[in-house]
DSSP file (Angstrom, degrees, kcal/mol; ACC not computed):
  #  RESIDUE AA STRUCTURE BP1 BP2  ACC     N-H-->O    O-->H-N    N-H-->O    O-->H-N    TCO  KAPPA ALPHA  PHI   PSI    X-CA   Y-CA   Z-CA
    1    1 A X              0   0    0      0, 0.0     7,-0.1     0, 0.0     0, 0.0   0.000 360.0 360.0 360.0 121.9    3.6  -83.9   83.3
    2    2 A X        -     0   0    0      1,-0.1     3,-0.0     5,-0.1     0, 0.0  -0.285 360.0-173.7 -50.3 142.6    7.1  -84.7   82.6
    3    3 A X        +     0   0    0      1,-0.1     2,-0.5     5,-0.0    -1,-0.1   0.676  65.2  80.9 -92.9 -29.8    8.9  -87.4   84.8
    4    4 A X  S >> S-     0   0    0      1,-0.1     3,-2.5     4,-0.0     4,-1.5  -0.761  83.0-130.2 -94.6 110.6   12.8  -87.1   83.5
    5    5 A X  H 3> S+     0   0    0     -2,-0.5     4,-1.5     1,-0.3    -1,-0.1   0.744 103.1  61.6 -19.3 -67.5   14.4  -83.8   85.4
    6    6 A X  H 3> S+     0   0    0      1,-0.3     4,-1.3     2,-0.2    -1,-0.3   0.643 106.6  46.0 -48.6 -23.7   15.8  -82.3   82.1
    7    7 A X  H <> S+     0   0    0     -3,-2.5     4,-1.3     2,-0.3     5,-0.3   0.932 112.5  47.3 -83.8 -71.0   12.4  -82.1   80.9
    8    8 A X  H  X S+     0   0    0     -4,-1.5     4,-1.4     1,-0.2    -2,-0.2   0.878 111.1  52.4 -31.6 -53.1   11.0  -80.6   84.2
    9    9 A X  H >X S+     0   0    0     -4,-1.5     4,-1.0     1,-0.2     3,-0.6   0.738 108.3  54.9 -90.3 -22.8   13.9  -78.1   84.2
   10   10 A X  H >X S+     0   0    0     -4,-1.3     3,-2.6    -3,-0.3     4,-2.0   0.944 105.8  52.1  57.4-114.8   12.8  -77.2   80.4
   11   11 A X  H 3X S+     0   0    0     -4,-1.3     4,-1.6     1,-0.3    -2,-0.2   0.599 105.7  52.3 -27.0 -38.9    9.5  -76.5   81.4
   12   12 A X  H <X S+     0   0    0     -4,-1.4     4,-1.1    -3,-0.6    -1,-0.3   0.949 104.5  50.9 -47.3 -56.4   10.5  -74.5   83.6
   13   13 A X  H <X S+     0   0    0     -3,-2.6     4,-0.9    -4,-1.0    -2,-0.2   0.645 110.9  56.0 -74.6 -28.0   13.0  -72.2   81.3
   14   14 A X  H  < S+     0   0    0     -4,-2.0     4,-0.4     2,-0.2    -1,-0.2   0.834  99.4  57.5 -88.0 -19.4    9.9  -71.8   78.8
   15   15 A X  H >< S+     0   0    0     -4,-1.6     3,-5.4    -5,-0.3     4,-0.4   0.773 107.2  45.4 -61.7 -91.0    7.6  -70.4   81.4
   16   16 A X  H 3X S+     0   0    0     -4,-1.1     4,-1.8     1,-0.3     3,-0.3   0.393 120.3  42.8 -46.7 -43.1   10.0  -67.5   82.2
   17   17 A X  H 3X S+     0   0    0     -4,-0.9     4,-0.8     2,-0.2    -1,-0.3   0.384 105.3  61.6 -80.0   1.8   10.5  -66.9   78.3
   18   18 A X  H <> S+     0   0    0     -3,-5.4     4,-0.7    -4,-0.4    -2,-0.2   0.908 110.2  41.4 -66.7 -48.4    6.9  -67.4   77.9
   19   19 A X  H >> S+     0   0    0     -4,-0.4     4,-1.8    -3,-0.3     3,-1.0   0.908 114.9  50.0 -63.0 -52.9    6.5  -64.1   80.3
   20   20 A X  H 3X S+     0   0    0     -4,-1.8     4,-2.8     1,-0.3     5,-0.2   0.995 112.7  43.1 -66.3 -52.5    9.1  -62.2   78.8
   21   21 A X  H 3X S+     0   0    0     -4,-0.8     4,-0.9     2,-0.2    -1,-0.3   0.639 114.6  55.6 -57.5 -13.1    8.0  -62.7   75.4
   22   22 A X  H XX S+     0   0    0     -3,-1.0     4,-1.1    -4,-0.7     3,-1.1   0.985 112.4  43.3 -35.5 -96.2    4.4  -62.0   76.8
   23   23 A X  H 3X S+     0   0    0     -4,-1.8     4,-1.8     1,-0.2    -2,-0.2   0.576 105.3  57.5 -26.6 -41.0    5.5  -59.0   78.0
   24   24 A X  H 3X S+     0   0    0     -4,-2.8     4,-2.3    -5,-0.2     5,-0.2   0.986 112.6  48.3 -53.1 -52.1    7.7  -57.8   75.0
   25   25 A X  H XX S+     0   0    0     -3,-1.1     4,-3.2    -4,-0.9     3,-2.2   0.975 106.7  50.3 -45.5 -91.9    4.5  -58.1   73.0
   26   26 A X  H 3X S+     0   0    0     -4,-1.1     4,-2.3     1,-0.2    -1,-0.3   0.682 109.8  53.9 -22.7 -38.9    2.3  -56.4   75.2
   27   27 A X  H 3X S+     0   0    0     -4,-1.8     4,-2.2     2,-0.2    -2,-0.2   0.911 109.4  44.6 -38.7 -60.6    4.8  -53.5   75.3
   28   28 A X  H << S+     0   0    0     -4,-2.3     5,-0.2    -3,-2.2     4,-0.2   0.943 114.2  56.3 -65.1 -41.5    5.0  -53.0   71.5
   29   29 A X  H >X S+     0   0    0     -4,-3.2     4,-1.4    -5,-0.2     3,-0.5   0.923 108.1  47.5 -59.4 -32.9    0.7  -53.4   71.6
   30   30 A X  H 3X S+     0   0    0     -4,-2.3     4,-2.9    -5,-0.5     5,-0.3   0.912 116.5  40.1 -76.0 -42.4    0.4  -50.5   74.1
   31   31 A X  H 3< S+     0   0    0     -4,-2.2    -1,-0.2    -5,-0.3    -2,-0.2   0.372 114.6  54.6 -93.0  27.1    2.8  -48.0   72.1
   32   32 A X  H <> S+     0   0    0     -3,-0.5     4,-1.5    -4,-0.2    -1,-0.2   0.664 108.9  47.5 -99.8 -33.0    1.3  -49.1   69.0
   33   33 A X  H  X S+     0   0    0     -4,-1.4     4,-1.6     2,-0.2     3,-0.3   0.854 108.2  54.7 -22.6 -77.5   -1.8  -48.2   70.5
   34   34 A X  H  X S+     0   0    0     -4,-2.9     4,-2.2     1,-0.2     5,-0.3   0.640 110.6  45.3 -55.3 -32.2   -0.6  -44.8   71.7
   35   35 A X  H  > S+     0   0    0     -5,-0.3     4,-1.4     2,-0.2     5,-0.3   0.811 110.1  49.5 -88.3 -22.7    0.6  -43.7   68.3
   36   36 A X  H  X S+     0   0    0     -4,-1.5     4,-1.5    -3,-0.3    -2,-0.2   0.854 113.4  51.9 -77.9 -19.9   -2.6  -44.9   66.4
   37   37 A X  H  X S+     0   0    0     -4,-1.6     4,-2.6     2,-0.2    -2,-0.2   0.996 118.6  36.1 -52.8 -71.8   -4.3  -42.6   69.6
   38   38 A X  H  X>S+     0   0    0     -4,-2.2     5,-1.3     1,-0.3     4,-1.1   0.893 117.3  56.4 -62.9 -29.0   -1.7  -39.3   68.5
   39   39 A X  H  <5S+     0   0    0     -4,-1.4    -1,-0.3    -5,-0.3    -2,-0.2   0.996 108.5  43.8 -62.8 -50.7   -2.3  -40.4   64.8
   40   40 A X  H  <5S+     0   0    0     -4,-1.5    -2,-0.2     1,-0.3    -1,-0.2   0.971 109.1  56.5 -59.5 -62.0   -6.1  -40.1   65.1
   41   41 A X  H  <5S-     0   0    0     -4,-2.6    -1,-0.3     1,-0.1    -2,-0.2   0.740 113.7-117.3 -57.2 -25.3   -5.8  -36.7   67.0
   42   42 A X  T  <5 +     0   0    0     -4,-1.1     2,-0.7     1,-0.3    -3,-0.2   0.823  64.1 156.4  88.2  14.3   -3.8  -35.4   63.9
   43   43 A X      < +     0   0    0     -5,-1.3    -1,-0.3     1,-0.2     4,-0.1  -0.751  15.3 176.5 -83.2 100.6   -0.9  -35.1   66.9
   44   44 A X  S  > S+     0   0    0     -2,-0.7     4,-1.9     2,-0.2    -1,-0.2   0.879  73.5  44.5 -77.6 -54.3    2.0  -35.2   64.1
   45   45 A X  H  > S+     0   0    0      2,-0.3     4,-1.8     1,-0.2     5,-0.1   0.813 111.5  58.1 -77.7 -41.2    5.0  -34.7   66.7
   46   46 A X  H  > S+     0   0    0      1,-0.2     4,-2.0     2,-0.2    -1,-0.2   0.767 108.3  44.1 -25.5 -53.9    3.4  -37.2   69.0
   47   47 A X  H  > S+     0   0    0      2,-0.2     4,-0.6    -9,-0.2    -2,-0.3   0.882 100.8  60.9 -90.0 -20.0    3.4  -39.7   66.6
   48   48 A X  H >X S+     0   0    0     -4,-1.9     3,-3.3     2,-0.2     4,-2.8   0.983 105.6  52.1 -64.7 -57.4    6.4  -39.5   65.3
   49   49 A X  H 3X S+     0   0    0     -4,-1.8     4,-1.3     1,-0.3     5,-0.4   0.950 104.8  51.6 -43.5 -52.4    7.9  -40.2   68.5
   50   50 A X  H 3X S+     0   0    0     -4,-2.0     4,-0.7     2,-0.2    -1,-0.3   0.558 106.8  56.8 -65.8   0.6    6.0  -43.1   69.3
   51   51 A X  H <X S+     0   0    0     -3,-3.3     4,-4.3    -4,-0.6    -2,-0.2   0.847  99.5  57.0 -59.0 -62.7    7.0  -44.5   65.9
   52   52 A X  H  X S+     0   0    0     -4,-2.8     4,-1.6     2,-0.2    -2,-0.2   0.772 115.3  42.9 -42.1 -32.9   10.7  -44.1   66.7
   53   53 A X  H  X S+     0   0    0     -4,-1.3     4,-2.8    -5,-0.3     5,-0.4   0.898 110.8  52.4 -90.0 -55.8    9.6  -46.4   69.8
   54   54 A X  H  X S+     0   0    0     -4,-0.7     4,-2.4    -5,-0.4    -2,-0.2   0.915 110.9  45.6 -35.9 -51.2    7.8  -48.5   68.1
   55   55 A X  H  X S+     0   0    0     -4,-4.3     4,-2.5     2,-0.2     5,-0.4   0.986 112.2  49.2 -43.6 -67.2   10.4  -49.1   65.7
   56   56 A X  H  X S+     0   0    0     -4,-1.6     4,-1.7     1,-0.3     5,-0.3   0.828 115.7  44.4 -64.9 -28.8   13.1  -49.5   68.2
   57   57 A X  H  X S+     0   0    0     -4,-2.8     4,-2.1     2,-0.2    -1,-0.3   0.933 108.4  58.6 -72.7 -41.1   10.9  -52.1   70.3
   58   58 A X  H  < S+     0   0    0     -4,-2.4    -2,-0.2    -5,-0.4    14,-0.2   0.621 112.8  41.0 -64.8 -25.9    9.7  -54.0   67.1
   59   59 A X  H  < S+     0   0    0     -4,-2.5     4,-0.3    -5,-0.2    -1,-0.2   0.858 109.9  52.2 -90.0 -32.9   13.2  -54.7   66.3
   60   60 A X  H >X S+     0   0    0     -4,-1.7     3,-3.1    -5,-0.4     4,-1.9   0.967 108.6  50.6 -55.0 -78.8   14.5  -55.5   69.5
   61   61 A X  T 3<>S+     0   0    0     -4,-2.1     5,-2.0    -5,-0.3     6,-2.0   0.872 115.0  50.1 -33.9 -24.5   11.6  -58.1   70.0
   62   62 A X  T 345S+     0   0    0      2,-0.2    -1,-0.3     3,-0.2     3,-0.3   0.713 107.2  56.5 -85.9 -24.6   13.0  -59.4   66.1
   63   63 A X  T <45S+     0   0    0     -3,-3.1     2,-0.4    -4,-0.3    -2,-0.2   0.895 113.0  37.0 -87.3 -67.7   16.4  -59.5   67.5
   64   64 A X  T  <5S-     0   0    0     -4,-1.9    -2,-0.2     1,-0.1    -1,-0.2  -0.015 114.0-109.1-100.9  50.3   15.5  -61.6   70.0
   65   65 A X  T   5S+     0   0    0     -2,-0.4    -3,-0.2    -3,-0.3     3,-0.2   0.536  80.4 120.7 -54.3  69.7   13.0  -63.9   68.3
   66   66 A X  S   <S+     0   0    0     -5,-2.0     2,-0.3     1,-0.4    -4,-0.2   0.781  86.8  19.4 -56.2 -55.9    9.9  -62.8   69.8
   67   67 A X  S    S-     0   0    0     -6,-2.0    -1,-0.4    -9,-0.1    -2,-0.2  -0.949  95.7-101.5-127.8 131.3    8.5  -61.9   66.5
   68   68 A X     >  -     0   0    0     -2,-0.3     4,-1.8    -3,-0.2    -5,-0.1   0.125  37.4-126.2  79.9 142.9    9.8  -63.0   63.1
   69   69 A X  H  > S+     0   0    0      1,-0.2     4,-1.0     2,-0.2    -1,-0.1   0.634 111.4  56.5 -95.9  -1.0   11.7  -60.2   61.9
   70   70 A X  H  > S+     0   0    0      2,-0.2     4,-1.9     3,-0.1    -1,-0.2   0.713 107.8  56.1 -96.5 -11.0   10.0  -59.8   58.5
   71   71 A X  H >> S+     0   0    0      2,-0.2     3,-2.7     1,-0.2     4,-0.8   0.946 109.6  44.8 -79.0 -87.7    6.4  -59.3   61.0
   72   72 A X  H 3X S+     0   0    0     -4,-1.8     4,-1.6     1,-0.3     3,-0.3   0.408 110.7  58.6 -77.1 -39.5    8.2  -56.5   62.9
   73   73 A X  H 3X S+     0   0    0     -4,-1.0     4,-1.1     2,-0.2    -1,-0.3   0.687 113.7  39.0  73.8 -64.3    9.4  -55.1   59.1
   74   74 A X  H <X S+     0   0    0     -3,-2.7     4,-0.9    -4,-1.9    -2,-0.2   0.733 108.1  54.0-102.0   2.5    5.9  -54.8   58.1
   75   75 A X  H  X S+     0   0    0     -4,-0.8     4,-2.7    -3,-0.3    -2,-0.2   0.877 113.1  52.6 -74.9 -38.3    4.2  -53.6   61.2
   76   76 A X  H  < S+     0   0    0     -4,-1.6     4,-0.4     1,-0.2    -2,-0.2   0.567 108.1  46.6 -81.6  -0.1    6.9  -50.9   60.8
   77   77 A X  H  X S+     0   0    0     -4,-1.1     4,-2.8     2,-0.1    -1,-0.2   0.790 117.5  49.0 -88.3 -32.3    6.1  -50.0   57.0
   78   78 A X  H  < S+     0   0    0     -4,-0.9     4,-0.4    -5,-0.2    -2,-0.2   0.904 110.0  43.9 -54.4 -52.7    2.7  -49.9   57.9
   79   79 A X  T  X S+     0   0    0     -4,-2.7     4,-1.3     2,-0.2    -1,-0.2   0.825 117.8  47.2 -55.7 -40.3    3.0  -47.9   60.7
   80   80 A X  H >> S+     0   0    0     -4,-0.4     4,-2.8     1,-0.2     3,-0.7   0.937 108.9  54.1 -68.9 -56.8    5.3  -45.5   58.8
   81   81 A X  H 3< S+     0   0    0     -4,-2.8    -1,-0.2     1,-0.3    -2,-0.2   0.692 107.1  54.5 -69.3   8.6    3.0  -45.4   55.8
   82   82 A X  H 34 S+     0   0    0     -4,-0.4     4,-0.4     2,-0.1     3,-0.3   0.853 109.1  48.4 -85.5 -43.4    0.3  -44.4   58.4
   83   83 A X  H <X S+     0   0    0     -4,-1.3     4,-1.0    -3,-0.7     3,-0.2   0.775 108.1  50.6 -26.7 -69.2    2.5  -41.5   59.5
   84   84 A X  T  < S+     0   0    0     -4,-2.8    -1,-0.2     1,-0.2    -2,-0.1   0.447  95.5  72.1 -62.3  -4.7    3.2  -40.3   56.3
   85   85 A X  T  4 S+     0   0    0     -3,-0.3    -1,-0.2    -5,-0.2    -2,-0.2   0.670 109.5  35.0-114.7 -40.6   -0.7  -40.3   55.2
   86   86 A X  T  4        0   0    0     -4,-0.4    -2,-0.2    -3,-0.2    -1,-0.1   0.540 360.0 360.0-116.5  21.8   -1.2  -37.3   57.5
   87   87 A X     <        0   0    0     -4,-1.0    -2,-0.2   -43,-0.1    -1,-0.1   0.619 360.0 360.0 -86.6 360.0    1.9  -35.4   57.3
């Protein structure tokens, strides 16, 4: 356990961006989820929308270095080329 304040208050300030970045993740895992769900059902219009979220979440999280932006890049060419495989 740290002794020296600046360190404590540290520790502090990476739990609470441990949670948000927790949280971002989880976010992107459930609507990645949801589109491989609509993708599987052959739900075309479904899935496109949840790409578009996907997208927009995957970048955001890249923006604000949750995820390495070339990992958010290739989840979304993947995702896309997944799309594209039953339209």
């Amino acid at each position: 356990m740290a002794n020296i304040k600046s360190a404590k208050k540290r520790i502090l300030v990476i739990n609470k961006k441990t949670e948000v970045n927790r949280s971002r993740k989880s976010e992107i895992k459930t609507y990645i989820k949801k589109f491989e769900a609509a993708v599987s059902d052959g739900n075309y219009e479904q899935a496109k929308e949840y790409l578009t979220i996907c997208e927009k979440k995957l970048y955001q999280a890249a923006a604000k270095n949750t995820i390495h932006k070339n990992a958010a890049s290739r989840k979304v060419s993947r995702l896309t080329q997944r799309l594209n495989k039953i339209a």
